[in-house]
Steps between C-alpha positions, in 0.01 A plus 500: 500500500352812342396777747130634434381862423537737807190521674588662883438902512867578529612670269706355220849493465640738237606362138853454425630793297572312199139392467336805618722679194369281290129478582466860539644541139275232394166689694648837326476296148135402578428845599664730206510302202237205583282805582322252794334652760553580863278213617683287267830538557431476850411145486797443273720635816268293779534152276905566407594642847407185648645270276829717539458463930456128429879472281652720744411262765617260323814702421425493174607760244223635341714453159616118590146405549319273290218272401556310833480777750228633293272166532634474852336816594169400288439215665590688862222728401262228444542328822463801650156517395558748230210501264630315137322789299777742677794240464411481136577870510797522702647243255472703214605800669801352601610362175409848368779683747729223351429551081559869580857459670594294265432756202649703731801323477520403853746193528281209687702261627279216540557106396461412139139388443391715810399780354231693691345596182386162432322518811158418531215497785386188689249299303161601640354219751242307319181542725386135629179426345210479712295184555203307684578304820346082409207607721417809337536317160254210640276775595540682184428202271176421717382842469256435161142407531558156310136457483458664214676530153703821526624376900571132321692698271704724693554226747704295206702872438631534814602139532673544183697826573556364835534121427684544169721822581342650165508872388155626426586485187530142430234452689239745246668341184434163591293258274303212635725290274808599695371353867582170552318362825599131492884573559408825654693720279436833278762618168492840581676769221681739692745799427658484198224248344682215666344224583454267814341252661385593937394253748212579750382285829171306533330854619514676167430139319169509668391843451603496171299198431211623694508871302512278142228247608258775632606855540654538144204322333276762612710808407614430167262541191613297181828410441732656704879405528566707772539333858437740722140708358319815610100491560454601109715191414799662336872472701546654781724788485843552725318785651220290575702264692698745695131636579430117603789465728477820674090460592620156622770621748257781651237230544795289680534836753845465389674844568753518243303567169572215278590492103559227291933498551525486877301150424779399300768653734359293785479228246857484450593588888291185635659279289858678620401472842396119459812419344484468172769553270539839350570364198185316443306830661679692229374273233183529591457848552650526149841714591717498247788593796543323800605857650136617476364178703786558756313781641243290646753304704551829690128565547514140624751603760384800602178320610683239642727812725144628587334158629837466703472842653111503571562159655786609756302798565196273634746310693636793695129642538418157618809507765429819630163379672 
């Protein structure tokens, strides 16, 4: 198991002479013919001095070391709560020490195929998007005055976005011609100008219908392909609708400001959480990778790890009276 950066306020343990040789030379190089400064080369001896304490625990030489102890230590960083920005550095300082020693001529004696120059930091964690709770998206979608045309209107958006998992978009380049209420289904021309068809439930069916029997009919002037139409009758712009979705989520009291994507992420993590399969999710969110849909079966499960710990913590409160 790989040990973690030193944290206690004893002082370290000196470097073995080989490596502190070696990284002094190195810090000397920075300093003379790099011409970097003091504050510089400082860091440069912070990052490698660690990474040297961490192979001489290991009793590793510092010149048998490679791409293994290297990601070893990277990934002992990150669970110790190291921030990635400064991994990211410390990665490329480290293969840095290594490129010089070996124009240096410095025999490494690491495995073939282990070379710490071809060592690179930790992919970056992709950040989990954020998304509605099904009662904040019922409130949400309830939020527009749908007694009058612009409220009819936005109603049918946000059961679209919501309904349909659509990317604003879609939804401001769609044509009346495109809806198709009867089977419940919209083509939709995503990324890439591809093509496909997306299914919505009975809710958007019936404030889509209501918007085109009444709401629409008293926006538009003259012929107007355009579904989805401003109060001067032209289409309604992206902008527009991100306008539309945000008023609608502070009339809601909702206190996470809303945009048009976290619809669509919540979308897409409903459906995860209800069980459908990710491969028909990815379909319809129009993901050309199933990779890119997997992520939502982690925001699934994080939610799922937080309703298990809020419960247990009611149960003990409920114990303890």
């Amino acid at each position: 198991m790989a040990s973690t950066p030193r944290r206690s306020a004893e002082p370290p343990a000196p470097l073995p002479r080989a490596s502190r040789e070696a990284l002094e030379r190195y810090l000397g190089h920075l300093e003379q013919v790099r011409r970097r400064s003091e504050h510089t080369v400082r860091n440069y001896r912070h990052d490698l001095e660690g990474f040297l304490r961490f192979l001489a625990e290991r009793e590793t030489p510092f010149d048998e070391a490679g791409r293994t102890d290297g990601r070893s230590y990277l990934f002992a960083l990150r669970n110790a709560s190291v921030a990635e920005g400064s991994v990211k550095r410390i990665a490329t300082t480290i293969r840095g020490f290594y490129a010089w020693l070996d124009n240096e001529g410095v025999a490494l004696k690491n495995q073939p195929g282990d070379s710490m120059l071809r060592l690179r930091f930790p992919r970056q964690t992709k950040r989990l998007p954020k998304f509605l709770s099904t009662t904040e998206a019922a409130d949400l979608l309830e939020a527009p005055d749908v007694s009058t045309p612009a409220g009819q209107r936005d109603r049918a958006i946000l059961e679209l976005l919501y309904g349909a998992g659509l990317r604003v978009s879609e939804v401001a380049d769609l044509d009346v011609r495109d809806l198709d209420l009867a089977n419940r289904q919209v083509r939709v021309t995503g990324k890439g100008d591809k093509t496909r068809i997306c299914l919505y439930g009975e809710p958007a069916r019936d404030a889509l219908r209501r918007y085109l029997d009444d709401g629409r009919a008293q926006l538009v002037k003259g012929a107007q392909a355009a579904l989805f139409v401003n109060r001067a009758g032209g289409r309604l712009t992206q902008r527009s609708i991100q306008e539309i979705v945000r008023k609608s989520g502070v009339q809601a009291a909702l206190r996470t400001p809303v945009h048009p994507h976290m619809l669509r992420h919540s979308f897409a993590t409903h459906l995860i959480e209800g069980n459908a399969d990710l491969r028909i999710v990815q379909h319809l969110l129009g993901h050309s990778s199933p990779d890119t849909t997997q992520i939502y079966t982690s925001v699934a499960h994080r939610r799922q790890a937080g309703l298990v710990t809020d419960a247990l913590a009611r149960a003990r409160t409920v114990e303890r009276r």
